[in-house]
N, C-alpha and C positions, 0 to 999 in steps of 0.2 A: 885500227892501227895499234900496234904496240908497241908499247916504249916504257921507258925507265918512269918510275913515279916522281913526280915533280911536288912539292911544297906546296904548290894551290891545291894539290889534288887532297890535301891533309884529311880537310873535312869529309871528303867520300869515302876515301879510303875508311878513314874509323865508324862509320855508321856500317859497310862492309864487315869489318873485322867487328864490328857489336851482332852482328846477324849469326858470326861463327859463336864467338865466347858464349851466346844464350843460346843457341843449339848443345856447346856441351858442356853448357847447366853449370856454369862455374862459380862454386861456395862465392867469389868476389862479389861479381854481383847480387846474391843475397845482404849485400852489406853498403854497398857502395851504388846509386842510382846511374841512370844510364846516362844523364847531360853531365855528371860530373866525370863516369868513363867516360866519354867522348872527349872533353875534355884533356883527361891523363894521357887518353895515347898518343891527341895530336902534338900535346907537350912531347913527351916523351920520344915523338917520331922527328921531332929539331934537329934527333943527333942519328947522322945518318946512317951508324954502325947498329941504334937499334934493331929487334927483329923487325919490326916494319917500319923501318926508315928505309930512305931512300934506297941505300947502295943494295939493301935485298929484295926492293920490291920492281913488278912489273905491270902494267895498267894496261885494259884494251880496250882502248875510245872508241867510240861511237860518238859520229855527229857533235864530238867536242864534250861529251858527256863522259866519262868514268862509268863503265860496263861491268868491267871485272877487274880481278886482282890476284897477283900473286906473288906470293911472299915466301923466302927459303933462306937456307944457309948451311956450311957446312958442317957437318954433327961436332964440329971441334969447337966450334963456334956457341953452339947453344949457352957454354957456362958464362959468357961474358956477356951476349943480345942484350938482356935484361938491366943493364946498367945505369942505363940512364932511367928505367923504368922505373927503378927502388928508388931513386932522386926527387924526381916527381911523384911518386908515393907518399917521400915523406913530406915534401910541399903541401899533400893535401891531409897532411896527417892520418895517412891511413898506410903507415910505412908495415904494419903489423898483418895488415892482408896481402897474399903472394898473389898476384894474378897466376899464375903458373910457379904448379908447385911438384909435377914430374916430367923427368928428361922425355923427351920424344923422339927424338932422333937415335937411329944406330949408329955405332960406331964405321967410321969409312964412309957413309954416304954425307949427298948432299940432300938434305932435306927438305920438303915443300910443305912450310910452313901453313899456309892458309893460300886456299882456293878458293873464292867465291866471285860469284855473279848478280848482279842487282836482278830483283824480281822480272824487272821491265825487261831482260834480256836474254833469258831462260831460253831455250833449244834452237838457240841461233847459233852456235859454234862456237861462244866465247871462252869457252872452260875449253874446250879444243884446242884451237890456238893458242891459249894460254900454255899448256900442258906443253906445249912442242916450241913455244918461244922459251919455258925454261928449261927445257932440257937443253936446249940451244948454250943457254945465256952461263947453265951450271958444265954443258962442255967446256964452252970455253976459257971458266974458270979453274978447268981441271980435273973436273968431276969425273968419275964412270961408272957412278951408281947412284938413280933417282929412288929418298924413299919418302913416305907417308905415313900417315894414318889416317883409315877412315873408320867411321863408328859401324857397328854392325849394325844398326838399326839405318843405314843410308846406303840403302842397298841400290839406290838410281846413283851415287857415285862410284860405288863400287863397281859396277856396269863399267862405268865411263873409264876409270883407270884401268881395270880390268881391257877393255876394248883398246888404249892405246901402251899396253905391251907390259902394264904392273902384275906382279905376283904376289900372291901373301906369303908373308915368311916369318909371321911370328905376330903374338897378339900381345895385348897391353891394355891395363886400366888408365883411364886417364879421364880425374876427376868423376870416377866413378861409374864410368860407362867403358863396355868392354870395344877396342878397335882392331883391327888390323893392323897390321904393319906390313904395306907392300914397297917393294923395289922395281925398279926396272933398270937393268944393265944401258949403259947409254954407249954407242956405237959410235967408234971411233972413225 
């Protein structure tokens, strides 16, 4: 089932979103351990304008479990997510480390922040469904153009966007590793 991310879900969600940030080898984590990330984000995720707070995120339960996640916004949006983030930053005194330190998003689109799936739920459809509940969730918000990034080295996602209807249209460093940058036109 999917649905909007709820506040209990806080804790899974940020072990989720730790599986992405250490896939793409983020200088923070070199500095800051991963109970006290977990930690920062579920603070951080209180206020529901964050990028993975509430209002942008979406969850696809299983069995009452937190399967997957997905989290977006629109590219106008990226300069302000982070707000509450630098807050809790500097709570933990480490206001001096950026978790995200380049734009990702293109300009006009609505962006999909982070995709992921818990191990336990790997090629059962969840990143599917996911993919098609927010292209839904970012029509409805007004959206006509889904983008991403994927890394070039994840080439089983690239697959998967690729397969439901993304195109690359322009590449990007981000934190050091070269990505993609795909779109997909969303149908009115």
């Amino acid at each position: 089932m999917i649905r909007f991310a709820k506040k209990e879900d806080q804790p899974k969600i940020a072990e989720l979103i730790l599986v992405i940030l250490k896939d793409m080898e983020l200088p923070f984590l070199n500095k800051v351990d991963e109970q006290t990330t977990l930690k920062i984000l579920q603070e951080a995720m209180q206020d529901p304008e964050y990028r993975y707070g509430r209002k942008h995120g979406l969850v696809n339960e299983v069995d009452g479990e937190v399967a997957g996640i997905a989290f977006g916004y629109f590219a106008s949006e990226e300069e302000t997510i982070d707000r509450s983030l630098e807050k809790v930053l500097a709570k933990y005194n480490v206001a001096d480390q950026s978790m995200f330190g380049e734009k990702e998003s293109f300009a006009g689109e609505w962006y999909l922040d982070t995709l992921c799936v818990d191990a336990a739920y790997r090629g059962q459809g969840i990143a599917t469904a996911l993919l098609d509940a927010t292209e839904d969730f970012a029509k409805k918000e007004g959206a006509t153009v889904l983008g991403l990034c994927v890394d070039h080295a994840n080439k089983k996602a690239q697959r998967l966007y690729e397969a439901n209807g993304f195109k690359i249209v322009g590449e990007q460093i981000i934190s050091d590793h070269p990505y993609h940058h795909m779109q997909k036109e969303i149908q009115p």
